[in-house]
KOLSE-802204 format. One record per residue (C-alpha): residue number from 0; residue in one letter; x, y, z. Coordinates in Angstrom, 2 decimals. Layout:
% KOLSE-802204
(NUM, 'a', (X, Y, Z));
...
***
This chain:
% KOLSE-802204
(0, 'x', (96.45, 111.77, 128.36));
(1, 'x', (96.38, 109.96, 125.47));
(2, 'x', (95.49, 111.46, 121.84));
(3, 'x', (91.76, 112.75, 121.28));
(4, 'x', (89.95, 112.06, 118.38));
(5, 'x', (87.95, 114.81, 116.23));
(6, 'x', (84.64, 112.63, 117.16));
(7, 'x', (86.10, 112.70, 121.07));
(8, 'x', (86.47, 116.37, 120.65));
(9, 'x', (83.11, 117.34, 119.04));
(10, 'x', (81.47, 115.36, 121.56));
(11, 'x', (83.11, 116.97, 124.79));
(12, 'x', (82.26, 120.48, 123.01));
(13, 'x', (79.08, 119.55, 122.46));
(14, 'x', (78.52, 118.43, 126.18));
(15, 'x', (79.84, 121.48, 128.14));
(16, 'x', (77.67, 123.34, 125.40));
(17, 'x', (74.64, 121.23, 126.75));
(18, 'x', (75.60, 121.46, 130.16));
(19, 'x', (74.97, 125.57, 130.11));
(20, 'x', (72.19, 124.86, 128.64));
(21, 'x', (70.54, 122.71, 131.36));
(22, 'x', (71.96, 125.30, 133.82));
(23, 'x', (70.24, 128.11, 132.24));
(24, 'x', (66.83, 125.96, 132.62));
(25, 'x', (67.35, 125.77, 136.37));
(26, 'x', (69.60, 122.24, 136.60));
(27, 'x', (71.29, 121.62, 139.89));
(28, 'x', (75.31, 120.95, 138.35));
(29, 'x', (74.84, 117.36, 139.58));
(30, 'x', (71.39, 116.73, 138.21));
(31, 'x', (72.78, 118.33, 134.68));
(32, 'x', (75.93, 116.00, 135.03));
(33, 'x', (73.99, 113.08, 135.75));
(34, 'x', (71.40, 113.30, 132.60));
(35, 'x', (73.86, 114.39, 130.52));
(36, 'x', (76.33, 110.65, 131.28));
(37, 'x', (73.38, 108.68, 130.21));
(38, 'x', (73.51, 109.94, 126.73));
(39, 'x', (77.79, 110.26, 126.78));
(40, 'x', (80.06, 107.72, 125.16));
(41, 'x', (82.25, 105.66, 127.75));
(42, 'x', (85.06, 108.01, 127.21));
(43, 'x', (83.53, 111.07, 128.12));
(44, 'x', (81.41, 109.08, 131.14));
(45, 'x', (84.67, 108.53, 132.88));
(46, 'x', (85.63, 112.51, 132.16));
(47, 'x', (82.31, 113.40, 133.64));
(48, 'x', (82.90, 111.32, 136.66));
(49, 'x', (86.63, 112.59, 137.16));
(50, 'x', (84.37, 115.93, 136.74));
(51, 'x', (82.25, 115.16, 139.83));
(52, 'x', (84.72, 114.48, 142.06));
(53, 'x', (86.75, 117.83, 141.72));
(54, 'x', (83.61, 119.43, 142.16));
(55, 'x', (82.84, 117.44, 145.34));
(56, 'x', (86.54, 118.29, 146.19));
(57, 'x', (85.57, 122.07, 146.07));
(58, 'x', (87.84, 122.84, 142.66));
(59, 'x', (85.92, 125.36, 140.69));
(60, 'x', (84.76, 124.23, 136.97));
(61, 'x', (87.45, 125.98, 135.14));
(62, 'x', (89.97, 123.65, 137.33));
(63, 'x', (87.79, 120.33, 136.59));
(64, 'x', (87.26, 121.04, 133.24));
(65, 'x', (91.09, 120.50, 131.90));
(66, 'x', (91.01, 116.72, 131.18));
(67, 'x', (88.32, 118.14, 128.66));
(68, 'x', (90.14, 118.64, 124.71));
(69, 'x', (89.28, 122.40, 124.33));
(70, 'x', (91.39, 125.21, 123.14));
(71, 'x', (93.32, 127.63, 125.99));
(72, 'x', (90.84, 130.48, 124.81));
(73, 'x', (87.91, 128.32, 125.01));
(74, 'x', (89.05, 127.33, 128.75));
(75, 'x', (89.56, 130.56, 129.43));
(76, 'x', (86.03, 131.52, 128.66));
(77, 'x', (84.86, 129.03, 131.59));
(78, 'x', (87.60, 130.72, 133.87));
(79, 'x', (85.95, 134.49, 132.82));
(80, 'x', (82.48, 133.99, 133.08));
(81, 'x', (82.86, 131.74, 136.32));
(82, 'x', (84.60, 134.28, 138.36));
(83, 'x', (81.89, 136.68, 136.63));
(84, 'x', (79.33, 134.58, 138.53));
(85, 'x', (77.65, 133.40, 134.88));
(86, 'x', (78.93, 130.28, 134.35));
(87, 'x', (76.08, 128.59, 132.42));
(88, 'x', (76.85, 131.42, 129.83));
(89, 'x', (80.83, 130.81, 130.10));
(90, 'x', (80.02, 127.40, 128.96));
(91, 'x', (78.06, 127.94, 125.90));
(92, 'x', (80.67, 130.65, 124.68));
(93, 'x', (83.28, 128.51, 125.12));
(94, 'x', (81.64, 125.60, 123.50));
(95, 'x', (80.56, 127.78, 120.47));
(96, 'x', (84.01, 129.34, 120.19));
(97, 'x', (85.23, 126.03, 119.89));
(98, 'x', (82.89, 124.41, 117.88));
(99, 'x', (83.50, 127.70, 115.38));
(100, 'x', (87.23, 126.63, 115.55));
(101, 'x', (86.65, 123.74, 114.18));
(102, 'x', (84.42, 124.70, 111.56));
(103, 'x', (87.23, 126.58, 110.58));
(104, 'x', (89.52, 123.97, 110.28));
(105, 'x', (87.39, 121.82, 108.26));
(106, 'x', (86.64, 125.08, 105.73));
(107, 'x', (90.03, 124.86, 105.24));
(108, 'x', (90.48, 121.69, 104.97));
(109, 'x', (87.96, 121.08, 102.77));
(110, 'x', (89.46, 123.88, 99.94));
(111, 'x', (92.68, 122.75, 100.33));
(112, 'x', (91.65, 119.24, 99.20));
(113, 'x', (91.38, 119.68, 95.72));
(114, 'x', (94.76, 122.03, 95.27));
(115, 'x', (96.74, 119.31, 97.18));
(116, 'x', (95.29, 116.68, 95.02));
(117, 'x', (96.61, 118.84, 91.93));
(118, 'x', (99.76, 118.73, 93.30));
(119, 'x', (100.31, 115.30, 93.57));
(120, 'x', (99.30, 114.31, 90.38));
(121, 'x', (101.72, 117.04, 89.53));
(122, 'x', (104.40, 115.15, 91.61));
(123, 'x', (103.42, 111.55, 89.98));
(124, 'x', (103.33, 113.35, 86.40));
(125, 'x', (107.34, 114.40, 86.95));
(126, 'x', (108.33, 111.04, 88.52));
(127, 'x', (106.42, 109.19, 85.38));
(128, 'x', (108.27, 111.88, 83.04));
(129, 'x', (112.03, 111.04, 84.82));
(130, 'x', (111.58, 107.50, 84.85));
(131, 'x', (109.90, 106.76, 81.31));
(132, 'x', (109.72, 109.89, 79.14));
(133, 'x', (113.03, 111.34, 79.34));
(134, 'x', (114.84, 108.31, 78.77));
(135, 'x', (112.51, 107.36, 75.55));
(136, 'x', (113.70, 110.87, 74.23));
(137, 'x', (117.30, 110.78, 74.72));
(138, 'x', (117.53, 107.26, 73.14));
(139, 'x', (115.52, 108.13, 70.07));
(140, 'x', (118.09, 111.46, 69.53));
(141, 'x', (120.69, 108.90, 70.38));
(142, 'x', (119.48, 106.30, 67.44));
(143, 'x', (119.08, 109.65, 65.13));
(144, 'x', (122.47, 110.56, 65.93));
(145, 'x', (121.47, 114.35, 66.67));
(146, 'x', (121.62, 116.31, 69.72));
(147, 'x', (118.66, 117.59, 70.95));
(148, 'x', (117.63, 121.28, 70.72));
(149, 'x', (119.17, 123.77, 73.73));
(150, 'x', (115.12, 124.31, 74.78));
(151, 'x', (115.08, 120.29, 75.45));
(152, 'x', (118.24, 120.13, 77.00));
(153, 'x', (117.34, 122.53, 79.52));
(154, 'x', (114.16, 120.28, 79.85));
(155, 'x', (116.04, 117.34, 80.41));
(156, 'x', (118.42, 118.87, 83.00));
(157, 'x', (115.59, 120.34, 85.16));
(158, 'x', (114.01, 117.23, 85.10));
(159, 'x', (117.10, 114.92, 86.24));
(160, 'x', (117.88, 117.39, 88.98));
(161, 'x', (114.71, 118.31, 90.20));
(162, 'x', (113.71, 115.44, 92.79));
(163, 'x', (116.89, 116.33, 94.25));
(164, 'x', (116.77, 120.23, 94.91));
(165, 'x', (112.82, 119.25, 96.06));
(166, 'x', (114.23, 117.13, 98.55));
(167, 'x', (116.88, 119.35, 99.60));
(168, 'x', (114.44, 121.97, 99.84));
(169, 'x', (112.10, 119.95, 101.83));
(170, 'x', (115.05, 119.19, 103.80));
(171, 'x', (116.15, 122.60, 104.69));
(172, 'x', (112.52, 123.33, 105.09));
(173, 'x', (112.28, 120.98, 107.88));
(174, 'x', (115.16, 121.81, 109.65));
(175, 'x', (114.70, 125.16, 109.60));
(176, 'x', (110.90, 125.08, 110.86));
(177, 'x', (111.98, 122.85, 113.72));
(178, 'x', (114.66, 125.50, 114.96));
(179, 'x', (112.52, 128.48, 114.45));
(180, 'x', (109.67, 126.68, 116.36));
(181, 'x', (112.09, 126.04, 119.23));
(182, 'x', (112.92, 129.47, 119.12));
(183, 'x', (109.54, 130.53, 119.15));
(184, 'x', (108.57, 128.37, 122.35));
(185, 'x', (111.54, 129.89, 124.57));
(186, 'x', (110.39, 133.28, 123.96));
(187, 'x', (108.14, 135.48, 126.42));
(188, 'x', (104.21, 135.91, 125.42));
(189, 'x', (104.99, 139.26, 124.38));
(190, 'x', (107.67, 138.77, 122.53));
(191, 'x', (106.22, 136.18, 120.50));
(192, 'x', (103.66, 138.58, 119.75));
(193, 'x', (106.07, 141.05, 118.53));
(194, 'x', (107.38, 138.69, 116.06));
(195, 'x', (103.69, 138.76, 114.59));
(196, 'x', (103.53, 142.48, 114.91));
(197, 'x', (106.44, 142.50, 112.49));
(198, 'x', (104.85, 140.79, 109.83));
(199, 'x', (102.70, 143.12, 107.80));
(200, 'x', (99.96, 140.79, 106.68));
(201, 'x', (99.06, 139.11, 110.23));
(202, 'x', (100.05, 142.28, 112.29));
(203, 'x', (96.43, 144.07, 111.67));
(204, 'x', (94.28, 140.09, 112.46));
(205, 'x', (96.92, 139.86, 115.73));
(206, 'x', (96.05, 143.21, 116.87));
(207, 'x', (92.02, 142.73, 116.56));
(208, 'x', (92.31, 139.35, 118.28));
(209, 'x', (94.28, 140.79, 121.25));
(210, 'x', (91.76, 143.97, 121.56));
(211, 'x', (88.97, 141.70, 121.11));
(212, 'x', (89.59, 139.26, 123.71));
(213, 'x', (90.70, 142.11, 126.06));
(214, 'x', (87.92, 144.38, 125.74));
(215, 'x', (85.60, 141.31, 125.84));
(216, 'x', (86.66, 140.23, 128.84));
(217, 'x', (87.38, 143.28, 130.87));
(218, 'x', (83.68, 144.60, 129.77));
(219, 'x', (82.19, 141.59, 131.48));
(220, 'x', (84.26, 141.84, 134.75));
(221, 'x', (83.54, 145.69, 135.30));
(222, 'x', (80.13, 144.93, 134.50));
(223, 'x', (79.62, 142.54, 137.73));
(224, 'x', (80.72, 145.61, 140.07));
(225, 'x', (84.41, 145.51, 139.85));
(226, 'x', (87.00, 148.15, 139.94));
(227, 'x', (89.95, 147.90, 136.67));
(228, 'x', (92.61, 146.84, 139.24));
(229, 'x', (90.26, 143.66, 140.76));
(230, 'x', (89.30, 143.04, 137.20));
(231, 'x', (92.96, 142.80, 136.05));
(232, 'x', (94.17, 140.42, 139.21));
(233, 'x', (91.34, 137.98, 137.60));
(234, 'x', (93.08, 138.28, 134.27));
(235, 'x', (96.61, 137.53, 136.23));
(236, 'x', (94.84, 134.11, 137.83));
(237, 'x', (94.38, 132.26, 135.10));
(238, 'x', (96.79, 130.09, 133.41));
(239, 'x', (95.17, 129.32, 130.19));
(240, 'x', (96.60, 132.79, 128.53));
(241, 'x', (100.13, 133.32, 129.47));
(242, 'x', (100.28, 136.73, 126.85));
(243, 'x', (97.30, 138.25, 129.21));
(244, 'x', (98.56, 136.68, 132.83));
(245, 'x', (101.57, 138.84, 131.69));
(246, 'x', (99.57, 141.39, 130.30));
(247, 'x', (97.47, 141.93, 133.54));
(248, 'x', (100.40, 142.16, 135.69));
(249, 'x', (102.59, 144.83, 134.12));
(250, 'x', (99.06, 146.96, 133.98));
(251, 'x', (98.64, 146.30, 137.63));
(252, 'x', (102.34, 147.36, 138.19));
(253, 'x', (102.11, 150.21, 136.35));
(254, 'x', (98.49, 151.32, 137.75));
(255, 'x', (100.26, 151.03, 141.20));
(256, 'x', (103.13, 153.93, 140.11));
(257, 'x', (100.22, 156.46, 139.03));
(258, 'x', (100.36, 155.60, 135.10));
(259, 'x', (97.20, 156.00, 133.58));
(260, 'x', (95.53, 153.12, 132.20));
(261, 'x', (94.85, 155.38, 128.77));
(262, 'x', (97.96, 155.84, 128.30));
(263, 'x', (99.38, 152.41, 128.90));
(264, 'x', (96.92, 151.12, 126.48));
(265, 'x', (97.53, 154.12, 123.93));
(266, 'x', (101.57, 153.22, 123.78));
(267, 'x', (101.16, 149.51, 123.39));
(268, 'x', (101.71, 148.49, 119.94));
(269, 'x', (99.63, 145.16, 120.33));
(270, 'x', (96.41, 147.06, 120.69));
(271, 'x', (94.44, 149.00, 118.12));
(272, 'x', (94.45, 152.88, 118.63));
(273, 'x', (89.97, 152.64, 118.70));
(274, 'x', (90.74, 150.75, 122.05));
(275, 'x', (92.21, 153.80, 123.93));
(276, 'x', (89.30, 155.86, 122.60));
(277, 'x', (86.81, 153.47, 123.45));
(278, 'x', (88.14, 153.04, 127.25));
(279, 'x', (88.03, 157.14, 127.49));
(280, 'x', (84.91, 157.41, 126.03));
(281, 'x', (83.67, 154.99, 128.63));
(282, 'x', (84.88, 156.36, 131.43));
(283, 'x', (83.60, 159.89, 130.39));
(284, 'x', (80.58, 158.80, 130.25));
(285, 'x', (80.58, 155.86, 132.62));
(286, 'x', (79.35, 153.43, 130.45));
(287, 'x', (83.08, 151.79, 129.92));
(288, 'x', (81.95, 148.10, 130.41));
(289, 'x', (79.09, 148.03, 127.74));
(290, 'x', (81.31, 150.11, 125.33));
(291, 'x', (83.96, 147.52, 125.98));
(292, 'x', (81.58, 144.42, 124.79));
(293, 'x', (80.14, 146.29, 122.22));
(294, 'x', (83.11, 147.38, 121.03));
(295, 'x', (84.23, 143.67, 121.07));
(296, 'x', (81.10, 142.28, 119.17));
(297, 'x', (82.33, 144.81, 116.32));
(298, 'x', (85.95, 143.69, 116.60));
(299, 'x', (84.83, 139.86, 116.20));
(300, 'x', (82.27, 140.75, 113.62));
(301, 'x', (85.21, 142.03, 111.74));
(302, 'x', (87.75, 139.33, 112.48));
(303, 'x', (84.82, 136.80, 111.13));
(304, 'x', (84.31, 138.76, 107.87));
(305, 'x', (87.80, 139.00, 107.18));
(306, 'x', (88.09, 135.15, 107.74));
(307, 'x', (85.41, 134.15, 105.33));
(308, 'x', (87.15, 136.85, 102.49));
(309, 'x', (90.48, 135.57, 103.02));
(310, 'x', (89.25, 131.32, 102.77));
(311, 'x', (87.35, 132.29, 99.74));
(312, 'x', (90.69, 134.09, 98.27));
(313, 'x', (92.83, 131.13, 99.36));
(314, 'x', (91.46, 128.38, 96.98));
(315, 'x', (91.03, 130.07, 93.40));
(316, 'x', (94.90, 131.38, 94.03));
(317, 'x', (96.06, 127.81, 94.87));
(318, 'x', (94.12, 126.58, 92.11));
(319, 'x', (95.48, 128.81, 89.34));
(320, 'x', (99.14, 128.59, 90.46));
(321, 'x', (99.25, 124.40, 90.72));
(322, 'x', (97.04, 124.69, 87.56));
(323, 'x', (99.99, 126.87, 85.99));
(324, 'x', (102.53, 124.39, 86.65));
(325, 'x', (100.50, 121.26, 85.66));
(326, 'x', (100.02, 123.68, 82.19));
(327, 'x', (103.66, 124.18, 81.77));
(328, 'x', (104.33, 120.28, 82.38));
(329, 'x', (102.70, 119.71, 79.32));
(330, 'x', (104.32, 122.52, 77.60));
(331, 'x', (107.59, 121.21, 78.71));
(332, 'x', (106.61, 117.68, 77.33));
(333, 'x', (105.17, 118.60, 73.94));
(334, 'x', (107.64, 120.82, 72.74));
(335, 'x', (110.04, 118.22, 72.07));
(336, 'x', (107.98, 116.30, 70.57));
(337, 'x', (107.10, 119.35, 68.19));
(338, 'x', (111.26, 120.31, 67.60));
(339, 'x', (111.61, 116.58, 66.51));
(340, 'x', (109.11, 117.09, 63.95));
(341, 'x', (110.67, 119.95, 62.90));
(342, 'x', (113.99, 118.73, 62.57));
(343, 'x', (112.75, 115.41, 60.67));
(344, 'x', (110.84, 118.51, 58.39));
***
């Protein structure tokens, strides 16, 4: 499959968001696929016909719904809600959690515009400065037959090797990225969330997301009747989550020896300590599946509110450290023109 544009994107999110919306109004799945190609671009009207085939074929939505471009967690919404027998719903969650994705990355985006524009002027203001500037200021000390002072030395040093410990750097940075990725990719699901457990500042967001998600989805699934053990081989099906396939199948294992779910949950570092307390509350009282979704509604509500505070942070910090530098450019720049002075003085 070739590469999907942002327009291609929006689009398919905003058709599987219509398409549980027709459901919930009483559409047949072929009458709602069927209005919904008239209005689609050619592009998705050949995904929507690939679509009606694997349904014809007897493939569940969740299977015919890969060709679409939406994120594992917003596939594995479909996958959730389908087996939970409210798939209109599953569609419109996963369409909104994608469409919230990407209003995310466009947030961001959009502050980091300004800051990276900062920083190349920055970049063309030290190439102008190298090529032009410097070289005016060492021939003019040259024709006075005077060395310059040790302050515009140093300037003159940092700015001849400069370009070449940026590239370096950039270098290095690249290189090393590239091997830590690969790393990265040949590690389990839970060891790649360990890694993030070990760093302080994303360990608390990486724990909410995993409760979240879990609680979320394992509220639904008891809700529709099932026992913890069914509810947890529907977590091992799908594919779209490897960190909860795994997830789902050393809790099955370790239901099977007599361990107690609490206590599984309570001695995994990857979930918050409220979770434990929330699953024995519910169980007390046997009200477990509501707690669990309204326990996740809290958790995302959360999760949201920390977002927004951290991508209004983000840009005044940018700001005032590329602003610093730009500042100390024309520090760097004036003074020699002010030591000159002096010395002429």
């Amino acid at each position: 499959m070739g590469t999907v544009s942002e327009k291609q994107k929006a689009e398919q999110v905003q058709f599987l968001k219509r398409l549980g919306e027709l459901l919930n109004r009483g559409y047949e799945m072929d009458q709602a696929l069927s209005f919904l190609a008239v209005h689609a671009s050619r592009e998705l009207q050949v995904k929507i016909t690939g679509l009606k085939k694997d349904l014809r074929e007897g493939k569940t939505l969740w299977q015919s719904i890969e060709p679409f471009s939406l994120p594992g967690e917003a596939q594995s919404f479909v996958y959730f809600f389908e087996e939970q027998g409210e798939l209109a719903e599953g569609l419109v969650s996963a369409a909104q959690l994608a469409e919230k994705r990407a209003y995310t990355k466009k947030q961001l985006q959009k502050l980091l515009r300004y800051p990276i524009f900062l920083l190349w002027g920055a970049a063309v203001v030290l190439i102008v400065l190298n090529q032009f500037v410097v070289p005016h200021f060492k021939s003019l000390y040259a024709t006075m037959q005077s060395s310059p002072p040790w302050l515009t030395q140093l300037f003159f040093q940092f700015l001849t090797y400069i370009p070449y410990l940026l590239m370096g750097l950039a270098i290095v940075g690249f290189i090393a990225s590239i091997l830590i990725w690969n790393q990265y990719k040949k590690r389990s699901p839970h060891d790649q969330i360990a890694l993030f457990l070990k760093i302080k500042p994303i360990k608390a967001t990486a724990q909410q997301a995993i409760s979240y998600y879990f609680s979320l989805q394992l509220g639904r699934l008891l809700e529709t009747g099932m026992s913890l053990q069914q509810a947890l081989y529907v977590f091992e099906g799908q594919d779209y989550l490897r960190f909860f396939k795994e997830e789902a199948r050393w809790m099955n294992n370790e239901l099977e020896r007599g361990e107690s779910f609490i206590a599984y949950i309570k001695q995994k570092p990857y979930y918050l300590d409220e979770l434990a307390a929330v699953i024995e509350n519910g169980m007390r009282t046997g009200t477990i599946a509501s707690d669990l979704q309204q326990y996740s509604e809290w958790l995302y509500q959360e999760m949201d509110d920390r977002l927004q505070k951290g991508v209004v942070w983000l840009q005044p910090v940018l700001l005032l450290a590329i602003g610093a530098f730009v500042f100390g450019l024309f520090l760097v720049v004036m003074l020699p023109m002010f030591e000159m002075i002096g010395s002429l003085e």
